[in-house]
PDB file of N, CA, C and O in Angstrom, chain B, residues numbered from 101:
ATOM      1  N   UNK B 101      19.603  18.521  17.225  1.00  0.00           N
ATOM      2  CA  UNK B 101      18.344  19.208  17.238  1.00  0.00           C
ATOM      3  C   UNK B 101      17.413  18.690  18.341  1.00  0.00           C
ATOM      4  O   UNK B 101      16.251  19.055  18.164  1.00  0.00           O
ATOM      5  N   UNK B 102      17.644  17.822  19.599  1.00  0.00           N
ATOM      6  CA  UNK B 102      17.116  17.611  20.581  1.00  0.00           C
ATOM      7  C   UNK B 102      16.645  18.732  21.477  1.00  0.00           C
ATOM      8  O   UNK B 102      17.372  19.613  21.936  1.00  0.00           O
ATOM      9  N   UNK B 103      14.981  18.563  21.731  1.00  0.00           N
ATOM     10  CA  UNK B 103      14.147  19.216  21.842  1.00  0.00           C
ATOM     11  C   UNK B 103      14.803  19.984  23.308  1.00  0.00           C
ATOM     12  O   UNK B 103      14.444  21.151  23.461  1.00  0.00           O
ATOM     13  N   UNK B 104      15.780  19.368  24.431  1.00  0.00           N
ATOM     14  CA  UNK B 104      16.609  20.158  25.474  1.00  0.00           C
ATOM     15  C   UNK B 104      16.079  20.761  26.396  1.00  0.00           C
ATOM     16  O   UNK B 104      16.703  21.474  27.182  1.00  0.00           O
ATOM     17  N   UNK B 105      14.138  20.437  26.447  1.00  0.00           N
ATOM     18  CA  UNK B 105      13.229  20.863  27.468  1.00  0.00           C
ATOM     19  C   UNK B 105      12.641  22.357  26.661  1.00  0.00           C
ATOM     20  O   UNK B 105      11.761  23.055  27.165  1.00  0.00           O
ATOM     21  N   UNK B 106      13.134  22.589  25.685  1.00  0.00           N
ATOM     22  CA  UNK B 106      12.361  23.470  25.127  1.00  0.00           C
ATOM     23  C   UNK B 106      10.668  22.973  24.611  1.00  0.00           C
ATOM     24  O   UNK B 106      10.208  21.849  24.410  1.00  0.00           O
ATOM     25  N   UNK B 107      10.141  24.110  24.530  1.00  0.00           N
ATOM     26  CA  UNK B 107       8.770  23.781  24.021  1.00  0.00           C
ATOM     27  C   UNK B 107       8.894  24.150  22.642  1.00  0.00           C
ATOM     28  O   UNK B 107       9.640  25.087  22.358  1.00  0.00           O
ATOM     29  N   UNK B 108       8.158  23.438  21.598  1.00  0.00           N
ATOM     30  CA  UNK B 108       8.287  23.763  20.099  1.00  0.00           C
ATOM     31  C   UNK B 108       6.976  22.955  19.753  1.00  0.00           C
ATOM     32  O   UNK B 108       6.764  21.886  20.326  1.00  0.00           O
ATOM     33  N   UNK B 109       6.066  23.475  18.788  1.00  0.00           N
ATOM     34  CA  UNK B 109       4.938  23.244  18.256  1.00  0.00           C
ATOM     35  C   UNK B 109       5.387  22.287  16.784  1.00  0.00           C
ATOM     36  O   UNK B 109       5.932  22.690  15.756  1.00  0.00           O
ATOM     37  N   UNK B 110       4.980  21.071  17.104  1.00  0.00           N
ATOM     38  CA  UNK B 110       5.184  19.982  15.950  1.00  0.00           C
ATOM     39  C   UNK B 110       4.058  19.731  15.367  1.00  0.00           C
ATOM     40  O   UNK B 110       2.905  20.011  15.694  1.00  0.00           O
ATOM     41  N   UNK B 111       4.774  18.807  13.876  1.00  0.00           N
ATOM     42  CA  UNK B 111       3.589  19.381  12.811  1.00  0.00           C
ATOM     43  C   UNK B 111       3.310  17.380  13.093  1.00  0.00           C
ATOM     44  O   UNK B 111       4.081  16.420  13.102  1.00  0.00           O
ATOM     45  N   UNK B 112       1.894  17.533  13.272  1.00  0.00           N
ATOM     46  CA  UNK B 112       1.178  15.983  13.819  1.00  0.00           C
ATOM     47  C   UNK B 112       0.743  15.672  12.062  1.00  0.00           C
ATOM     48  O   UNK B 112       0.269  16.475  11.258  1.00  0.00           O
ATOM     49  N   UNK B 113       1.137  14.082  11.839  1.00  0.00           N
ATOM     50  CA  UNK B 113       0.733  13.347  10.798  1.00  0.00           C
ATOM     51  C   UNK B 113       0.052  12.193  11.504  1.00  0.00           C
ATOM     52  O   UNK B 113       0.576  11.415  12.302  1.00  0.00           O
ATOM     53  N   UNK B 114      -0.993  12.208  11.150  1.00  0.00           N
ATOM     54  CA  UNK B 114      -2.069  10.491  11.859  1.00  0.00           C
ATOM     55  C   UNK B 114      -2.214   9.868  10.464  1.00  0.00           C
ATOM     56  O   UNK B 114      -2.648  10.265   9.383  1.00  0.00           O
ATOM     57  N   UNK B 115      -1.550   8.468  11.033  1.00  0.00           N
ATOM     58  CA  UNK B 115      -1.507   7.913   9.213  1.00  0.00           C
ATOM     59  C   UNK B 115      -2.707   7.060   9.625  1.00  0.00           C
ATOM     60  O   UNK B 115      -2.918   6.477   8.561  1.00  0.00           O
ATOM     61  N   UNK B 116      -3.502   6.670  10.362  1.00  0.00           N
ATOM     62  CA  UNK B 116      -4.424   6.423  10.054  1.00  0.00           C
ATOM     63  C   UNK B 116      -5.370   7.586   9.274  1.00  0.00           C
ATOM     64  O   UNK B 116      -6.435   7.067   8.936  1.00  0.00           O
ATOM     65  N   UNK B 117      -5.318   8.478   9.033  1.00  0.00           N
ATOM     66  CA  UNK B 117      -5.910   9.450   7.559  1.00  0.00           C
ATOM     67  C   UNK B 117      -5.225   9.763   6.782  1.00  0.00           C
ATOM     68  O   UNK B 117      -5.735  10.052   5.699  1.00  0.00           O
ATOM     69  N   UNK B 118      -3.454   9.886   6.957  1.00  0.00           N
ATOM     70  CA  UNK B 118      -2.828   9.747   5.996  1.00  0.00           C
ATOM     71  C   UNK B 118      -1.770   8.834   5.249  1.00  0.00           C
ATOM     72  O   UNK B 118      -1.568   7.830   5.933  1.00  0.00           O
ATOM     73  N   UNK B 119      -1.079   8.834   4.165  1.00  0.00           N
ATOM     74  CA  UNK B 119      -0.964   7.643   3.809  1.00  0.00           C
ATOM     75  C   UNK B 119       0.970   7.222   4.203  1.00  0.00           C
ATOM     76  O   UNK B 119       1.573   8.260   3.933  1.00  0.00           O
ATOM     77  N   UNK B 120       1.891   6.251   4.650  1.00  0.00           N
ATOM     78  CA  UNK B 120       2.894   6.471   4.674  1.00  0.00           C
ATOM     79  C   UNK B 120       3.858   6.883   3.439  1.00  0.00           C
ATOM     80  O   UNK B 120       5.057   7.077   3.639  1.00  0.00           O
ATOM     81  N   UNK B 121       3.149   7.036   1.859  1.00  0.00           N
ATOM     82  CA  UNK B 121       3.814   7.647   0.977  1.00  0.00           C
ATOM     83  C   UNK B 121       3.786   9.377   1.030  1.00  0.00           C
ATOM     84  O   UNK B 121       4.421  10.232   0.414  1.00  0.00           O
ATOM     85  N   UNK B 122       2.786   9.432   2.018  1.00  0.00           N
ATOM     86  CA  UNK B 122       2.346  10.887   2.151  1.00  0.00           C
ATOM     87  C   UNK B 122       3.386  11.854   2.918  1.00  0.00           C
ATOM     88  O   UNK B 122       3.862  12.957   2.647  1.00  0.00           O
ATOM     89  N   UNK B 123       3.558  10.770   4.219  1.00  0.00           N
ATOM     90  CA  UNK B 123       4.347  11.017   5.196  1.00  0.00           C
ATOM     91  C   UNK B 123       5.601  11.350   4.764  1.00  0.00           C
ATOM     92  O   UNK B 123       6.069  12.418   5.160  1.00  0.00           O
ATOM     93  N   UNK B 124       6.348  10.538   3.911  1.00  0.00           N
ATOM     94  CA  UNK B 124       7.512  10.232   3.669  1.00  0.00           C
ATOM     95  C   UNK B 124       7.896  11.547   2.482  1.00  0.00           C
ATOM     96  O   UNK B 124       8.762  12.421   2.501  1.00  0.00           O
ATOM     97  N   UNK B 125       7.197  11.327   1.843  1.00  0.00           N
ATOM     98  CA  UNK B 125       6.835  12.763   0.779  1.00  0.00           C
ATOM     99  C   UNK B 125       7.159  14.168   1.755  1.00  0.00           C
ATOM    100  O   UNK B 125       8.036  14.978   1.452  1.00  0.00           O
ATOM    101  N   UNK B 126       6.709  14.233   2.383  1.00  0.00           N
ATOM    102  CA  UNK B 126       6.236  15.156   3.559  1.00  0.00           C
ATOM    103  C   UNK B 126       7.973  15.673   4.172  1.00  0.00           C
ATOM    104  O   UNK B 126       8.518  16.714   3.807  1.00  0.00           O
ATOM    105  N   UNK B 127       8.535  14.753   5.060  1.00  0.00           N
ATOM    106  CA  UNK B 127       9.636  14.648   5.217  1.00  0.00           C
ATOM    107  C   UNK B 127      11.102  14.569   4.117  1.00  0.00           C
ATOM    108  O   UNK B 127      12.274  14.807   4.411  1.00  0.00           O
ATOM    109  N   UNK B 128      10.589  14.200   2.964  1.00  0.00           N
ATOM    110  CA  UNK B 128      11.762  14.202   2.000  1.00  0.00           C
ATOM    111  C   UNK B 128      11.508  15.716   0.971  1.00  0.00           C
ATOM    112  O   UNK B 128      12.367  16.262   0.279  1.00  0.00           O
ATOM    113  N   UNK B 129      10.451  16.023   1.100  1.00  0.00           N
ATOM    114  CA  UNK B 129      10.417  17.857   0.694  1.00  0.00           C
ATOM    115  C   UNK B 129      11.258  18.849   1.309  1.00  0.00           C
ATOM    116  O   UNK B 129      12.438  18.823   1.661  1.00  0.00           O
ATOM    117  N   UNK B 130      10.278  19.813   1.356  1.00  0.00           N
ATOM    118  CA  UNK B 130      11.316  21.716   1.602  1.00  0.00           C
ATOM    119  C   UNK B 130      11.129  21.638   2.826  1.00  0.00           C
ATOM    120  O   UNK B 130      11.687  22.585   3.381  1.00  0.00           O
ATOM    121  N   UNK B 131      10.360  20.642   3.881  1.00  0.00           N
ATOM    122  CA  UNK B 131       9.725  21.328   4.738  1.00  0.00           C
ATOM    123  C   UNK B 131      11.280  21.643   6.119  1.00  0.00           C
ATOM    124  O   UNK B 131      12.175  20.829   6.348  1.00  0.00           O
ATOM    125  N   UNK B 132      11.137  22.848   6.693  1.00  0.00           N
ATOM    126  CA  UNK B 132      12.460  23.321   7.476  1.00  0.00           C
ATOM    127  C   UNK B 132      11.959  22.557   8.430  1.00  0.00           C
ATOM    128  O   UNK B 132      10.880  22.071   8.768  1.00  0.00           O
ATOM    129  N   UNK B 133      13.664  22.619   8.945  1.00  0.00           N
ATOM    130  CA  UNK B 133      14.055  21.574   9.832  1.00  0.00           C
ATOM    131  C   UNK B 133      13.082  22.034  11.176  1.00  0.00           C
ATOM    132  O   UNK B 133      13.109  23.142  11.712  1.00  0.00           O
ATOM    133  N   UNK B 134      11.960  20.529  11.683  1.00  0.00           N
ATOM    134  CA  UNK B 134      11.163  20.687  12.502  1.00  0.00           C
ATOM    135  C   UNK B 134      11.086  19.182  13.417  1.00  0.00           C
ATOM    136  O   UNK B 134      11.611  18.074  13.530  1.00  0.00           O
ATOM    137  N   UNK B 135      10.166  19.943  13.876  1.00  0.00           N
ATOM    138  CA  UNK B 135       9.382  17.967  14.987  1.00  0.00           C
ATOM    139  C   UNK B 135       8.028  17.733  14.312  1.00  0.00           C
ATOM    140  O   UNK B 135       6.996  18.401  14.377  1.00  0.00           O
ATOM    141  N   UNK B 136       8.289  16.677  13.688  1.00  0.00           N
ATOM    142  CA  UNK B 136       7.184  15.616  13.075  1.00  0.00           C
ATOM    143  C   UNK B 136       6.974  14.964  14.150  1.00  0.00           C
ATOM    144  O   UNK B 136       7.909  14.754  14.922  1.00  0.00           O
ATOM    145  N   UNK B 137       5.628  14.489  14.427  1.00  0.00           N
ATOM    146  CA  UNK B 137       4.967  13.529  15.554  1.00  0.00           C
ATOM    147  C   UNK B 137       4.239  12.777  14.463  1.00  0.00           C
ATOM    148  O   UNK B 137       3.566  13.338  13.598  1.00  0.00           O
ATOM    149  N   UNK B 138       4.417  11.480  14.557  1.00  0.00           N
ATOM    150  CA  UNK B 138       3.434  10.807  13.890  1.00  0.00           C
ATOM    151  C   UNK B 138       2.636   9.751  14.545  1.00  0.00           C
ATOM    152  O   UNK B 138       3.116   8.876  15.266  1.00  0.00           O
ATOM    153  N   UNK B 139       1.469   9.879  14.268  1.00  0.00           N
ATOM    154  CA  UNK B 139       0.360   8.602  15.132  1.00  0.00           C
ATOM    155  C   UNK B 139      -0.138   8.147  14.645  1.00  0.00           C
ATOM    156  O   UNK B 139      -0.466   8.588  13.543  1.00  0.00           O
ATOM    157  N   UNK B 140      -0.559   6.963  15.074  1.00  0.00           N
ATOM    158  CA  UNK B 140      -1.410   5.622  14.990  1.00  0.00           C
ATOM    159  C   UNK B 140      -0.234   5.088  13.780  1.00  0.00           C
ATOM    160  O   UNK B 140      -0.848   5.150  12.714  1.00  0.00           O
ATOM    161  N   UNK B 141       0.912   4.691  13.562  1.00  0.00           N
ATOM    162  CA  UNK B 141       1.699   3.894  12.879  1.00  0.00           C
ATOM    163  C   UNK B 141       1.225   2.556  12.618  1.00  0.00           C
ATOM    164  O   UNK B 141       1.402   2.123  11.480  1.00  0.00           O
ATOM    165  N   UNK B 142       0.614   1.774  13.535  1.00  0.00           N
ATOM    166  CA  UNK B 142      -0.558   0.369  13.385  1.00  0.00           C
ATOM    167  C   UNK B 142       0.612  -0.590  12.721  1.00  0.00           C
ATOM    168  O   UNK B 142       0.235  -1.667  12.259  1.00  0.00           O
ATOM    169  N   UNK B 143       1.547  -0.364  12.675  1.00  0.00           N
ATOM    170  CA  UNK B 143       2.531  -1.747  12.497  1.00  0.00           C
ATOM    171  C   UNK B 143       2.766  -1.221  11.065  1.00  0.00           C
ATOM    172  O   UNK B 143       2.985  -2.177  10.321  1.00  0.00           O
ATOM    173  N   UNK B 144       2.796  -0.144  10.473  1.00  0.00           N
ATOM    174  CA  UNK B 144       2.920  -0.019   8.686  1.00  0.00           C
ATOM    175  C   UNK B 144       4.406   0.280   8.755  1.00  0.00           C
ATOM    176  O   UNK B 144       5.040   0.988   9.537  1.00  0.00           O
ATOM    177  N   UNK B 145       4.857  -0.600   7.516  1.00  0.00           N
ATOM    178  CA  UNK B 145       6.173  -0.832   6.950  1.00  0.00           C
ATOM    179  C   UNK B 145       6.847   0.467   6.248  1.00  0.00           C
ATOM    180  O   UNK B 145       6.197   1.195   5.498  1.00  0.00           O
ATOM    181  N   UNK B 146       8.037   0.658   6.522  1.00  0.00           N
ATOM    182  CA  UNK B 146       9.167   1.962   5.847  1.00  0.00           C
ATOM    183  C   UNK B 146       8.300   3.085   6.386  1.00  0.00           C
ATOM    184  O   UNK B 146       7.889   3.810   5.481  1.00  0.00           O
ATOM    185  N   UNK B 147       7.999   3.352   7.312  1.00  0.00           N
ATOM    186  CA  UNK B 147       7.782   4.887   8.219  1.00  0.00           C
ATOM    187  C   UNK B 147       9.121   5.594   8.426  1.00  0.00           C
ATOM    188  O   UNK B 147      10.115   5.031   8.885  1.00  0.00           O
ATOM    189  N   UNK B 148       9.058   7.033   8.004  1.00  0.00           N
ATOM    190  CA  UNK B 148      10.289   7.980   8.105  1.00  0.00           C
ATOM    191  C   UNK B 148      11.341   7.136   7.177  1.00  0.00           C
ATOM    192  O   UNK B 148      12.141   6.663   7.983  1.00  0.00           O
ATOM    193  N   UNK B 149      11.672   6.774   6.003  1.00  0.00           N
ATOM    194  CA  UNK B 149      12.355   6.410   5.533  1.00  0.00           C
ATOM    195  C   UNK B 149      13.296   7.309   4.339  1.00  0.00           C
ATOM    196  O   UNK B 149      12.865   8.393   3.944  1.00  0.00           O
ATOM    197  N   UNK B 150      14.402   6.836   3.897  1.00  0.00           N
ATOM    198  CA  UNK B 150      15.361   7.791   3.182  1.00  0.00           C
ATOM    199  C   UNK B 150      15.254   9.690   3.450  1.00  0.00           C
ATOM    200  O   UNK B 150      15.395  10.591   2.623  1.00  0.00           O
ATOM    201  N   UNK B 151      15.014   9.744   4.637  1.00  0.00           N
ATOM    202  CA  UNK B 151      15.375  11.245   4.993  1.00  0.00           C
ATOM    203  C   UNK B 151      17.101  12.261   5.056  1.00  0.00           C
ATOM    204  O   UNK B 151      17.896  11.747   5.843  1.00  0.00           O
ATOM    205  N   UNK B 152      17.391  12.955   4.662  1.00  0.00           N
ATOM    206  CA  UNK B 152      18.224  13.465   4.478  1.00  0.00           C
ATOM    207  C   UNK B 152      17.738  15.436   4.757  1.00  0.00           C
ATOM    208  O   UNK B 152      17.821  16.389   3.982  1.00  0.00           O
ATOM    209  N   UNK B 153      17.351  15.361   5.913  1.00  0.00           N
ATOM    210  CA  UNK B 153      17.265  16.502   6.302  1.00  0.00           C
ATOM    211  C   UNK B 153      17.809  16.460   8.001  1.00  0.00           C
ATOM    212  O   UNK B 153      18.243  15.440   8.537  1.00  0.00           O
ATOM    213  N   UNK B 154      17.653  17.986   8.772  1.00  0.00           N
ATOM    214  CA  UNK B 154      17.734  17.202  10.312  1.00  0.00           C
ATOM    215  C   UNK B 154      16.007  17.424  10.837  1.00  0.00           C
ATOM    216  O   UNK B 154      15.858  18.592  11.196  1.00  0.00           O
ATOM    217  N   UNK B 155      15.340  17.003  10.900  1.00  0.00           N
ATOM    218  CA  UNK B 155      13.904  16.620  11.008  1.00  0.00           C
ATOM    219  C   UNK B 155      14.103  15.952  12.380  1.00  0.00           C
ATOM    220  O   UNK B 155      15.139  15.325  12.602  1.00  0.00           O
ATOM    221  N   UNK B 156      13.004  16.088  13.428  1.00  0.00           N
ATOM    222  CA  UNK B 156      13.136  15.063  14.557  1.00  0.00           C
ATOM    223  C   UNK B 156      12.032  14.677  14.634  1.00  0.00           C
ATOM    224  O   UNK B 156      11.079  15.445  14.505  1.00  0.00           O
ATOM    225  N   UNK B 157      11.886  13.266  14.884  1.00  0.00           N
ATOM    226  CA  UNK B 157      10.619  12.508  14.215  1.00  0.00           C
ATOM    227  C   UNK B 157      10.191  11.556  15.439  1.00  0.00           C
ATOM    228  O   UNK B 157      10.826  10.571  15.814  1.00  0.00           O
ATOM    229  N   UNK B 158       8.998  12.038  15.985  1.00  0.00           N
ATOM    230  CA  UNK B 158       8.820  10.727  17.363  1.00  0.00           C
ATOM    231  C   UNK B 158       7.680  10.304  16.622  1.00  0.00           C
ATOM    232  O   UNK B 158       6.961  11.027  15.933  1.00  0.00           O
ATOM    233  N   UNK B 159       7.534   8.696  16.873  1.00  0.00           N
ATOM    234  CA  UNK B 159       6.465   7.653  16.020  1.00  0.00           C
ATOM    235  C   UNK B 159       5.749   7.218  16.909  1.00  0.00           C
ATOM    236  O   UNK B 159       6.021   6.048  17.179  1.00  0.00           O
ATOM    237  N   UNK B 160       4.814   7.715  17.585  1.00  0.00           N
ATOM    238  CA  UNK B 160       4.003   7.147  18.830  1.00  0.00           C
ATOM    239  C   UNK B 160       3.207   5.801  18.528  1.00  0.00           C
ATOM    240  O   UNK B 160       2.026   5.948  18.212  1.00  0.00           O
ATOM    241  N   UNK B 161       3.710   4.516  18.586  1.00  0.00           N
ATOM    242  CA  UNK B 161       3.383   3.413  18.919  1.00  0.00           C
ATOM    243  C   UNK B 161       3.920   2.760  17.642  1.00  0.00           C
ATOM    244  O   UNK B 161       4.474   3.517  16.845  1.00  0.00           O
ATOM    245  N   UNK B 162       3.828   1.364  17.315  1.00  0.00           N
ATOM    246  CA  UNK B 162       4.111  -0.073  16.683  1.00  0.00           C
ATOM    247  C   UNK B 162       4.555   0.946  15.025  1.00  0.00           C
ATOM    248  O   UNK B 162       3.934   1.811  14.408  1.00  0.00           O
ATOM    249  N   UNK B 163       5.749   0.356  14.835  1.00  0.00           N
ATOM    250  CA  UNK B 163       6.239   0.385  13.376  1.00  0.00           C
ATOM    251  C   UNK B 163       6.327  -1.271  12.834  1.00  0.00           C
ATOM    252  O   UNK B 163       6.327  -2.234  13.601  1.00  0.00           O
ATOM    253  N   UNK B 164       6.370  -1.319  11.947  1.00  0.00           N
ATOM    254  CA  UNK B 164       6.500  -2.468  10.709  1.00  0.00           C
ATOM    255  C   UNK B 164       7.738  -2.419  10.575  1.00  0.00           C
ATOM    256  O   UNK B 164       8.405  -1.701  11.320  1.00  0.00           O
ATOM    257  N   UNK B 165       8.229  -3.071   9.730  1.00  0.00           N
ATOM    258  CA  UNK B 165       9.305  -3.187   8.831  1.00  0.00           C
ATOM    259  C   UNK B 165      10.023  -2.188   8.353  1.00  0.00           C
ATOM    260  O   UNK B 165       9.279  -1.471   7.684  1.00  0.00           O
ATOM    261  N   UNK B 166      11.707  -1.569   8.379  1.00  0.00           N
ATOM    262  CA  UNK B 166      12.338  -0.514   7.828  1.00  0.00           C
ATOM    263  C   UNK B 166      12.104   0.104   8.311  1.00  0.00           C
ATOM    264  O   UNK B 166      12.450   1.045   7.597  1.00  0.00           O
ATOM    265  N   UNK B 167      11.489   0.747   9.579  1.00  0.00           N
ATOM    266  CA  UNK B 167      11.452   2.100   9.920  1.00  0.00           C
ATOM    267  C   UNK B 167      13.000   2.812  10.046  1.00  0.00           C
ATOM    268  O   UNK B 167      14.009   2.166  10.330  1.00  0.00           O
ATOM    269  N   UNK B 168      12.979   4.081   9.812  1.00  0.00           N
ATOM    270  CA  UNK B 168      13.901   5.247   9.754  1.00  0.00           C
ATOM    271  C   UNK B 168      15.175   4.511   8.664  1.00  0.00           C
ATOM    272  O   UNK B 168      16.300   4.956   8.893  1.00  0.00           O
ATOM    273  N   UNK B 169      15.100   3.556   7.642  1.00  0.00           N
ATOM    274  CA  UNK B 169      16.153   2.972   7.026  1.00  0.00           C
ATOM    275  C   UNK B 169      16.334   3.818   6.201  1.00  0.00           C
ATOM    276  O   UNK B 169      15.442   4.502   5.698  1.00  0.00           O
ATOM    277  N   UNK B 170      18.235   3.924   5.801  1.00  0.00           N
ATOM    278  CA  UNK B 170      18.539   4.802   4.812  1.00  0.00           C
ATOM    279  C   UNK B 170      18.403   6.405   5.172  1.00  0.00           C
ATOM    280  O   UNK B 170      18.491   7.231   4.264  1.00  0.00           O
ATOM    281  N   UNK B 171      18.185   6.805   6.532  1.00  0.00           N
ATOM    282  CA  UNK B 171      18.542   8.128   6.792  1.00  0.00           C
ATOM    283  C   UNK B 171      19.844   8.461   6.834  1.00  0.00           C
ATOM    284  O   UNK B 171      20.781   7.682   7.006  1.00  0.00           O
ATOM    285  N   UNK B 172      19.905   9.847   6.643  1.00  0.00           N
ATOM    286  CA  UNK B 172      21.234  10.756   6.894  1.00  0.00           C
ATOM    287  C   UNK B 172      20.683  12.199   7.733  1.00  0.00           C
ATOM    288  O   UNK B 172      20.234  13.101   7.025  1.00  0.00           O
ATOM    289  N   UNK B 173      20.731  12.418   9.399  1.00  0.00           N
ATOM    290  CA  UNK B 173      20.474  13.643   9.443  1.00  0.00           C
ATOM    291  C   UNK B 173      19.390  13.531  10.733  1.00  0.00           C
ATOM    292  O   UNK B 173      19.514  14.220  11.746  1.00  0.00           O
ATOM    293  N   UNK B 174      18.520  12.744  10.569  1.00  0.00           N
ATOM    294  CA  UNK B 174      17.262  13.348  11.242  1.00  0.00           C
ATOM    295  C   UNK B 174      17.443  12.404  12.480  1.00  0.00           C
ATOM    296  O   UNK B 174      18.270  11.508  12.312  1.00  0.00           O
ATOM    297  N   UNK B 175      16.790  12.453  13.734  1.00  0.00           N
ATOM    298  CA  UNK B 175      17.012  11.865  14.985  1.00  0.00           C
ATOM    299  C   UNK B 175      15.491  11.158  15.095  1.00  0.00           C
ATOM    300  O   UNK B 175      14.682  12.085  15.071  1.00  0.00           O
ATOM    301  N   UNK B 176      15.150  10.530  15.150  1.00  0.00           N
ATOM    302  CA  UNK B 176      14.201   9.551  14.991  1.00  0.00           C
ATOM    303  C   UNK B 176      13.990   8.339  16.022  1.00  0.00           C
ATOM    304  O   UNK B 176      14.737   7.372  16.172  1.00  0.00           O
ATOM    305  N   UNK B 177      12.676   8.653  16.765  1.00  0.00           N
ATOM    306  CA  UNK B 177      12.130   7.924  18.086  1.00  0.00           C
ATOM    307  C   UNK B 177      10.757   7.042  17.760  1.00  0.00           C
ATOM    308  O   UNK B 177       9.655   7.369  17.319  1.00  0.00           O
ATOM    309  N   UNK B 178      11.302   5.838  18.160  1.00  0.00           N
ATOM    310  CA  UNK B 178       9.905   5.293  18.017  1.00  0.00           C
ATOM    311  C   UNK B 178       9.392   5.102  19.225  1.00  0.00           C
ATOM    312  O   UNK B 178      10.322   4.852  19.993  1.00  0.00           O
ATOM    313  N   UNK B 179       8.267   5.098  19.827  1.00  0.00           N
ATOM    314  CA  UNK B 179       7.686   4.764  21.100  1.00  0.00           C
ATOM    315  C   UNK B 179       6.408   3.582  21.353  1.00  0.00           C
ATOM    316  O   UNK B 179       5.333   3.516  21.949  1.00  0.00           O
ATOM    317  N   UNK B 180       7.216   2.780  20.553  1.00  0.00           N
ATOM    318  CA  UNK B 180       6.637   1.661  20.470  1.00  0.00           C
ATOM    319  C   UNK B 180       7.246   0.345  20.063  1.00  0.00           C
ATOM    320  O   UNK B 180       8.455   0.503  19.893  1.00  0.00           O
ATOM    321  N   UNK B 181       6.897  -0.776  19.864  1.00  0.00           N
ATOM    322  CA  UNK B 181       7.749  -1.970  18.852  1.00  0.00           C
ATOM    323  C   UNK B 181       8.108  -1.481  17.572  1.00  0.00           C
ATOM    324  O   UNK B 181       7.452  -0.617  16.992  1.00  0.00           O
ATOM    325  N   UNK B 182       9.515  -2.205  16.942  1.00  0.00           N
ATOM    326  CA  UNK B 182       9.852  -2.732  15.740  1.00  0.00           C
ATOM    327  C   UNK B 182       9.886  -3.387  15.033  1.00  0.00           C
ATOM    328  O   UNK B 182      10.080  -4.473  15.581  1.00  0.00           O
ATOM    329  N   UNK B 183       9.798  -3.544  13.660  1.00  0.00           N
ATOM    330  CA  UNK B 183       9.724  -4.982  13.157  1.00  0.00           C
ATOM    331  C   UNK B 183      11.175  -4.757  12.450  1.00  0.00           C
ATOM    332  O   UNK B 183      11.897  -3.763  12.522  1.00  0.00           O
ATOM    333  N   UNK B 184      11.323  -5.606  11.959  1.00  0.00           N
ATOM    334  CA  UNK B 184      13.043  -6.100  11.209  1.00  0.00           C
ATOM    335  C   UNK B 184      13.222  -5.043  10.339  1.00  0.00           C
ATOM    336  O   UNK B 184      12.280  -4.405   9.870  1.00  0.00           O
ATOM    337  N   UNK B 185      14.663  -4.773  10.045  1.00  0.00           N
ATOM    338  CA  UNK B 185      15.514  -3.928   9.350  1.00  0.00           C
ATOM    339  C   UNK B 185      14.955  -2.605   9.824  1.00  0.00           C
ATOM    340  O   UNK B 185      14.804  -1.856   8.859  1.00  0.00           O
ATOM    341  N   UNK B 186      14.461  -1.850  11.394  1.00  0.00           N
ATOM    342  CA  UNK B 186      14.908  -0.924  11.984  1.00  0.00           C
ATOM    343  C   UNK B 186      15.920   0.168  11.721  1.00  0.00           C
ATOM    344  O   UNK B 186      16.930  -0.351  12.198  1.00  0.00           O
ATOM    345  N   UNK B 187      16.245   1.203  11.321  1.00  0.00           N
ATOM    346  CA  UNK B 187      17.313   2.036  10.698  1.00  0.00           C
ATOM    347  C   UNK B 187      18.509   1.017  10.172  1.00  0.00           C
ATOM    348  O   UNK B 187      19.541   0.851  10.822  1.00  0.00           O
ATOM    349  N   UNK B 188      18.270   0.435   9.060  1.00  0.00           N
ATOM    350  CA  UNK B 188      18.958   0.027   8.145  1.00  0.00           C
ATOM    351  C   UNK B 188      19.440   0.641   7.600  1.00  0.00           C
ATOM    352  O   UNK B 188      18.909   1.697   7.258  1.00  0.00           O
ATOM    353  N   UNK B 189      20.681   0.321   7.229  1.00  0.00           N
ATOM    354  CA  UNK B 189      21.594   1.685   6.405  1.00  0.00           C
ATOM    355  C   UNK B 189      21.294   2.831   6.760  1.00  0.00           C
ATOM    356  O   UNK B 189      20.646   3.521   5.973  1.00  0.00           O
ATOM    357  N   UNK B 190      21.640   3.313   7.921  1.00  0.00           N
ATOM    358  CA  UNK B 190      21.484   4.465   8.376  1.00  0.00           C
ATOM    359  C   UNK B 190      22.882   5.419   8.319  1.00  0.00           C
ATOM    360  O   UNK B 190      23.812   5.188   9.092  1.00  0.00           O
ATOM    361  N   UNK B 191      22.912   6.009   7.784  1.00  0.00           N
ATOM    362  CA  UNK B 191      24.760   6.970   7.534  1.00  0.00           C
ATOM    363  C   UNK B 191      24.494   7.646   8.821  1.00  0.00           C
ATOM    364  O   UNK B 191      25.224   7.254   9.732  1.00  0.00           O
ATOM    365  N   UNK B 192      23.565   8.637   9.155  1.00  0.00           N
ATOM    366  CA  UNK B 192      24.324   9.753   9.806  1.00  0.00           C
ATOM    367  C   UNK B 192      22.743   9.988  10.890  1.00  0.00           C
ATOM    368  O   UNK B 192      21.858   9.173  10.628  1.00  0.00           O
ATOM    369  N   UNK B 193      22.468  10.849  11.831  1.00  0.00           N
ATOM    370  CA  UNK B 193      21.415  11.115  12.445  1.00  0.00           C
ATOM    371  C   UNK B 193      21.508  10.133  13.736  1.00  0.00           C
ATOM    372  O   UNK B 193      22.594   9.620  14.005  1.00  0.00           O
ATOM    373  N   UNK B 194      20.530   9.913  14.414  1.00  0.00           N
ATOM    374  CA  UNK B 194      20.182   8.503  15.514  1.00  0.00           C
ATOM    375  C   UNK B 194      18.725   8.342  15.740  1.00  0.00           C
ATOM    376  O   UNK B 194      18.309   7.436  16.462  1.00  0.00           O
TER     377      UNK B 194
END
């Protein structure tokens, strides 16, 4: 599901107003397969976690702990630092 220079309108989550249970909620629902952008991440722990859809997810700046762990499916970019256990148990996606 790489974006391939196409243009596509993604649905923006700023977790500085929302919460990463929100996010994750968000991504583990109905919602069809799209581009999540998420901002201001500020170093918060398990961002994009246990997804099992194909979702493509860019994290514009600093993740915490677990980011994208336990996916199956979705292609997932961070554009910023990691902290430990980074796609942990990850089955399927990149």
């Amino acid at each position: 599901m790489p974006t391939s220079g196409l243009t596509r309108e993604a649905l923006s989550i700023d977790l500085s107003v929302e919460t990463v249970r929100s996010l994750n909620e968000q991504l583990h629902g109905s919602l069809s397969p799209q581009l999540v952008r998420v901002l201001n991440p500020s170093g918060k722990h398990a961002i994009a976690v246990g997804i099992d859809a194909p979702h493509e997810v860019e994290i514009e700046g600093h993740v915490g702990y677990y980011c994208a762990g336990m996916n199956k499916q979705a292609i997932i970019r961070v554009r910023g630092n990691c902290g430990v256990g980074v796609a942990e148990n990850m089955m399927s996606g990149s």
